[in-house]
N, C-alpha and C positions, 0 to 999 in steps of 0.2 A: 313379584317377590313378596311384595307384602298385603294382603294380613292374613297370607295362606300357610306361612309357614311361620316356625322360632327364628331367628337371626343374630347370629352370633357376632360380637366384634369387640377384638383383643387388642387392646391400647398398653404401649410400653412409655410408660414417663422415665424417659431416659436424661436425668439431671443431676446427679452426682459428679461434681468435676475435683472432688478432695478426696476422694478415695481410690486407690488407685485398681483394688481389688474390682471394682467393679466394671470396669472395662472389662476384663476377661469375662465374667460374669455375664455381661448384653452378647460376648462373643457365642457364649455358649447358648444362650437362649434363642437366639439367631439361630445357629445350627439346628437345634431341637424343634425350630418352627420348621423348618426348610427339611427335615426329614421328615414331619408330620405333615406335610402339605398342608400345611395353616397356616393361611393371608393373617400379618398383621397389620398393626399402625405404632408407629414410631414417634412419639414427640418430643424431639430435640433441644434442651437448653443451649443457648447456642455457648456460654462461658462453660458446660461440659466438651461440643466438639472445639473450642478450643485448646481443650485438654488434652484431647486426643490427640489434639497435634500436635502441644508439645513434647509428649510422648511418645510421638513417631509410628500412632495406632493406624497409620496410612492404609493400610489392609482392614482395616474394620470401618473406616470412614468408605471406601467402596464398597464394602461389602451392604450397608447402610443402605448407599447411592443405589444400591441394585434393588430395593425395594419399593416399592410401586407407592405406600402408602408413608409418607413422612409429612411431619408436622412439626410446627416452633412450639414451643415451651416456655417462651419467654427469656431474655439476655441473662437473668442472672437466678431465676428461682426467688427465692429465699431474705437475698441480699434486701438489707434495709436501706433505705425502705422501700417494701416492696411494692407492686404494682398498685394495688387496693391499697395501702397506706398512702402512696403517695397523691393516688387521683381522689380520693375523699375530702383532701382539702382542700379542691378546686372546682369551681363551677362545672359545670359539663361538657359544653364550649370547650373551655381551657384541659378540659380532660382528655376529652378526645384529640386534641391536638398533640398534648403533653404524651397519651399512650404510645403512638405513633414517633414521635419524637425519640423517646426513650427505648422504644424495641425495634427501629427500623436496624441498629446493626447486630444485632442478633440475627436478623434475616440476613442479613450481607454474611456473617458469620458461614450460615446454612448453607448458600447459594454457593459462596465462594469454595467452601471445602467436602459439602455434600453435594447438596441440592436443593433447588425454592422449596419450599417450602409448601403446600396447598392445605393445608388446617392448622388451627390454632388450638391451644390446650392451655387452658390456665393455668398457672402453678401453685398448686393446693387451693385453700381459701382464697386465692384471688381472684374472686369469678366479679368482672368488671361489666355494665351493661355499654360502657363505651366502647369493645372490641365488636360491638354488634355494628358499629358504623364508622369503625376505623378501620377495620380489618381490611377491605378492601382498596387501601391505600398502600397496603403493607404485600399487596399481591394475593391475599387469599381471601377465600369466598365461605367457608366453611370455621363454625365454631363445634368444637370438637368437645361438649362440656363433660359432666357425670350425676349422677344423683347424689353422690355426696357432695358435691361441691357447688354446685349450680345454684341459682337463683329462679328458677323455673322449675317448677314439678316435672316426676317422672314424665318424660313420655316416649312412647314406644314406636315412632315415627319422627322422618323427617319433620321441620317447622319450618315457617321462615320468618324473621325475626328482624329487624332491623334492614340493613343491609344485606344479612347474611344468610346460609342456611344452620339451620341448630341441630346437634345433636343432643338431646339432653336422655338419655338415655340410664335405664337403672342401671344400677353397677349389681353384680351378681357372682358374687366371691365372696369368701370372709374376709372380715377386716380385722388386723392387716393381715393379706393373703401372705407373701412371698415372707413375711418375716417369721411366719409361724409354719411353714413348710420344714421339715416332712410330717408333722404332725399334725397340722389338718388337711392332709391331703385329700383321706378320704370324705371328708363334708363339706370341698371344690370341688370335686366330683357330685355327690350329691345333691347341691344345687345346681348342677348345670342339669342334670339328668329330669329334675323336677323342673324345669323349664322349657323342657320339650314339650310338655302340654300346652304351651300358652303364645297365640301367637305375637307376632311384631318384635321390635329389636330390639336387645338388650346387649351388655359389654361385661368383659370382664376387663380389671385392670392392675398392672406391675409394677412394679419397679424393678430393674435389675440389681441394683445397688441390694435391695431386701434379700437376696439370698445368699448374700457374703458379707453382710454387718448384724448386728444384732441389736441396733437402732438406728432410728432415722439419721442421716448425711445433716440434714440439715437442723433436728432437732440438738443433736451435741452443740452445734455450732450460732444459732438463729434466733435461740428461743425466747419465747414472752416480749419481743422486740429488742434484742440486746444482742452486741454481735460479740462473739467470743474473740481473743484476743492472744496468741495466732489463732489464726484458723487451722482445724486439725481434722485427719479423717474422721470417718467413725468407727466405733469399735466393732472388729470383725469377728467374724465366725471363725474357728481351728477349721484346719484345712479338711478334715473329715466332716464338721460338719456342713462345708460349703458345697463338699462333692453332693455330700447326702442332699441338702435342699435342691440342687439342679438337679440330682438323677431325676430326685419327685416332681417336678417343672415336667419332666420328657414324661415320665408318666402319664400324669398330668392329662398333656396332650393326644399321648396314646390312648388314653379313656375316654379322651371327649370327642374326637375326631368320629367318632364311627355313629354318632347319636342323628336323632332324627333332628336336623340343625343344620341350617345352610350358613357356614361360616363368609363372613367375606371383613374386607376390609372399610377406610371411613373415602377414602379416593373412588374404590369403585363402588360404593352405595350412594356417594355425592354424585356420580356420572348417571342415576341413575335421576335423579331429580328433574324433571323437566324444566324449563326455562320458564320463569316469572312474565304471565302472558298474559293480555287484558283479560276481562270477565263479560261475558256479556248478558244484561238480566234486565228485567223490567219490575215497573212499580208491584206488580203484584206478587211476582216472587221472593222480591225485595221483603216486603212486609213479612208474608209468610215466615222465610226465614227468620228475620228479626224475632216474630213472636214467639218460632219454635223454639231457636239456638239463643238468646238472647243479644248483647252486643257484643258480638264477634270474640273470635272467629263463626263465621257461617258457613251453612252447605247451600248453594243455589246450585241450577240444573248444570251451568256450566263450569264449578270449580265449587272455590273458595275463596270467602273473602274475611277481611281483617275486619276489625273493628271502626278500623277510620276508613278502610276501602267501604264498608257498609252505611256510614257516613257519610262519606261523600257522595256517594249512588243515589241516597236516597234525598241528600240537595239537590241533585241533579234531578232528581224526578218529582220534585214536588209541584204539585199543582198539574202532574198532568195526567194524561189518561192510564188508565193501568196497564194495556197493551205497551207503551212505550218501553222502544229498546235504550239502552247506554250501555257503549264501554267503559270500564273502569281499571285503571290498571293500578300500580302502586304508589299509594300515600304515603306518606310519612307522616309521625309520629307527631303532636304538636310539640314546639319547641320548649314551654312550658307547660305545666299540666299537674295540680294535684286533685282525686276526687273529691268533690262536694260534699255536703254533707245529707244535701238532698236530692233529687231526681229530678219533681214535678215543679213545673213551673207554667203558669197563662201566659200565653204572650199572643197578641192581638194579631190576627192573618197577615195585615198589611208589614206586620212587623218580621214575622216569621218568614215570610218571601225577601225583604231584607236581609233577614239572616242566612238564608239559605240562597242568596247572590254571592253575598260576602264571603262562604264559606269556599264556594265553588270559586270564586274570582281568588281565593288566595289558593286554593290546592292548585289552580293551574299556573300562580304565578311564581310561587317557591317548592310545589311540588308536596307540601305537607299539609295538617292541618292547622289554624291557624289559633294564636296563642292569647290571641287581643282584641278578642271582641266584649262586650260587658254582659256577658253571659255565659255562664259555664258550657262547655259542648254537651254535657252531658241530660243539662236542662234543653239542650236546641235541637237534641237528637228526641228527648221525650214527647217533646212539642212535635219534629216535626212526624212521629210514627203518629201517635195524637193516645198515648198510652204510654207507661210507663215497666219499661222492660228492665230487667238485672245488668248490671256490666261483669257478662260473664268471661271479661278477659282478666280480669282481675285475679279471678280463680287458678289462675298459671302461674303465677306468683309468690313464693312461698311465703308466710306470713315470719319476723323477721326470729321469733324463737327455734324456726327448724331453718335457719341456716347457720354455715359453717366460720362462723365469728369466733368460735373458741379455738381454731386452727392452732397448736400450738405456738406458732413462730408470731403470729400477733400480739403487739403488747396489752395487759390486762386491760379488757372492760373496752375494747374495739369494737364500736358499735356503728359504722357507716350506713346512716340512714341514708346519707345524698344519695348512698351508690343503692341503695334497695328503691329508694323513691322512683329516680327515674329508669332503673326495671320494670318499675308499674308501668312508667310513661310510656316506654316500647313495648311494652304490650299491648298498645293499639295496634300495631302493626304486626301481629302473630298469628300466622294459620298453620295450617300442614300444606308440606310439601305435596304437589303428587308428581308422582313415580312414571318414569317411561316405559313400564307394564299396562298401566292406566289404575296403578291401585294408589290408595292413600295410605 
């Protein structure tokens, strides 16, 4: 599938549960996918399908259930405080247990009245690097992010990240699409059209709520960290111009459908990832890589490996002959970690075979890399290539002025370094997926 063709995938942030216009709304948009034969993805706040049921939307909650690709959204959106407000004031530790804690009934929500749920979708700014190793507590395997919101750079390919697999994929729409419809219809067409040239995967992405309000659900009600007081829909469109932005949706779809573009959805592009399988490589390939790719992600002959996977491989082969084989399968992340401010460090042979026992004796005994040794890892990986290579994982990262901190609903001057820092930290842990075509 990939990187022979464009790849399309259309994500519906379906979280409006105060407006009542926009039930009918996702009804319709539903319909207009299902006449176009366009596979979506669906990301469900679970306090909107509560709504639904109060409501007695029981025919749209199946209808929902009959789609292949659905995802959580989060218990509540918006609601303060929201996920990234809340987990910023806590260790990491305590984060990731607290995520879990706080969104598991939102999943029960889904289960109970839709369906489980298999990807996650932050809601807005809340892009947390704790759902990369919570999420599979929570029953899913897949983070479902976007280029606006994400803490990772575009990329045009599965990753795997953490726990999990990533989608960080560009978004490829105007912003905001659905609330400026019918009038930028044709420059969403337009860019989809100019992305048939380019291969690997990109999204576009919705709101259904956007084409029967004429501001955000949760901007009226959320914003700058202040919860309004009742809570009240949002202001909608007159009935003509609600028709008019769906007609343009089906449009839309009608224009992009036929393009040289292989649409699918985030369920069956996840099915397409192959399983997380040791690597097997020797000291000399090892180097190689290291020199060309820097510190991880790597290409060796048999995959990909992460930055702590290329790490630990190459404690495992120090001191021995370059033929030697090792398998290496997934590290984790160290449990502390910020970068140094240096690279280069001497450390005497006798010392460095010390280090490189230590390193190895704690990756097989907690599975990650290790947080407490008196040496940076980044100094212990220089030493042990015996050159001084980039930490080109770092590069995945966005640096903290092009992320999405000014979301409106965060209160002024929201700046969660904890949750940017340790994004760094799991990015030891980040390669690309590959694909059960055999491509990356």
């Amino acid at each position: 599938m990939l990187p022979l063709s464009a790849l399309g995938l259309i994500r519906f942030d379906v979280e409006d549960y105060l407006t009542v216009e926009s039930d009918d709304a996702l009804k319709d948009m539903l319909a207009s996918m299902r006449r176009a034969g366009m596979p979506g993805s669906y990301a469900l706040v679970g306090k909107k399908v509560e709504a639904l049921v109060e409501r007695g939307r029981f025919q749209l909650l199946q209808d929902l259930a009959q789609e292949r690709s659905l995802g959580f959204h989060s218990l509540s959106h918006s609601q303060h405080p929201t996920i990234a407000e809340e987990l910023a004031e806590l260790t990491y530790d305590q984060a990731v247990d607290r995520f879990v804690e706080r969104e598991a009934p939102g999943v029960d929500v889904l289960t109970e009245y839709v369906r489980a749920p298999r990807f996650f979708t932050q809601p807005g700014g809340n892009w947390v690097p704790e759902a990369a190793e919570a999420l599979p507590d929570l029953g899913m395997d897949l983070y479902f992010t976007d280029s606006f919101n994400s803490y990772v750079v575009d990329l045009d390919k599965p990753y795997w990240y953490g726990r999990v697999v990533l989608f960080s994929f560009p978004v490829v729409n105007p912003r905001p699409f659905g609330l400026g419809l019918p009038g930028n219809l044709n420059e969403a067409v337009r860019l989809i059209e100019e992305r048939q040239s380019q291969s690997g995967a990109f999204m576009v992405m919705l709101h259904p709520t956007e084409l029967v309000t004429s501001e955000f659900w949760d901007v009226t009600n959320y914003a700058h960290g202040k919860t309004r007081q009742p809570l009240v829909p949002a202001p909608v469109r007159s009935p003509q111009q609600q028709a008019a932005a769906l007609k343009s949706f089906a449009q839309y779809l009608q224009e992009i459908r036929g393009l040289r573009i292989e649409w699918t959805d985030a369920v069956a592009l996840r099915q397409k990832v192959a399983p997380r399988r040791p690597i097997v490589v020797n000291r000399a390939q090892l180097r190689d890589a290291i020199r060309r790719d820097g510190w991880g992600p790597i290409t060796v002959p048999g995959g990909f490996l992460s930055a702590a996977e290329a790490l630990y491989a190459l404690a495992l082969v120090y001191g021995a002959p370059d033929a030697r084989l090792v398998n290496v399968g997934y590290v984790g992340a160290p449990a502390a970690w910020e970068a140094s401010a240096s690279l280069h460090a001497v450390v005497a042979s006798g010392r460095l075979n010390d280090y490189a026992r230590a390193l190895v004796g704690a990756v097989r005994d907690t599975g990650r890399l290790p947080s407490n040794l008196d040496m940076p890892l980044e100094q212990i990986m220089a030493a042990l290539l015996g050159e001084v290579v980039p930490l080109s994982f770092l590069q995945y990262i966005k640096d903290p002025p092009k992320l999405h901190w000014d979301w409106p609903i965060f209160p002024p001057h929201f700046h969660p370094l904890r949750l940017w820092q340790d994004a760094r930290r799991l990015a030891w842990t980040l390669k690309p997926a590959t694909l059960t075509d055999g491509s990356s």
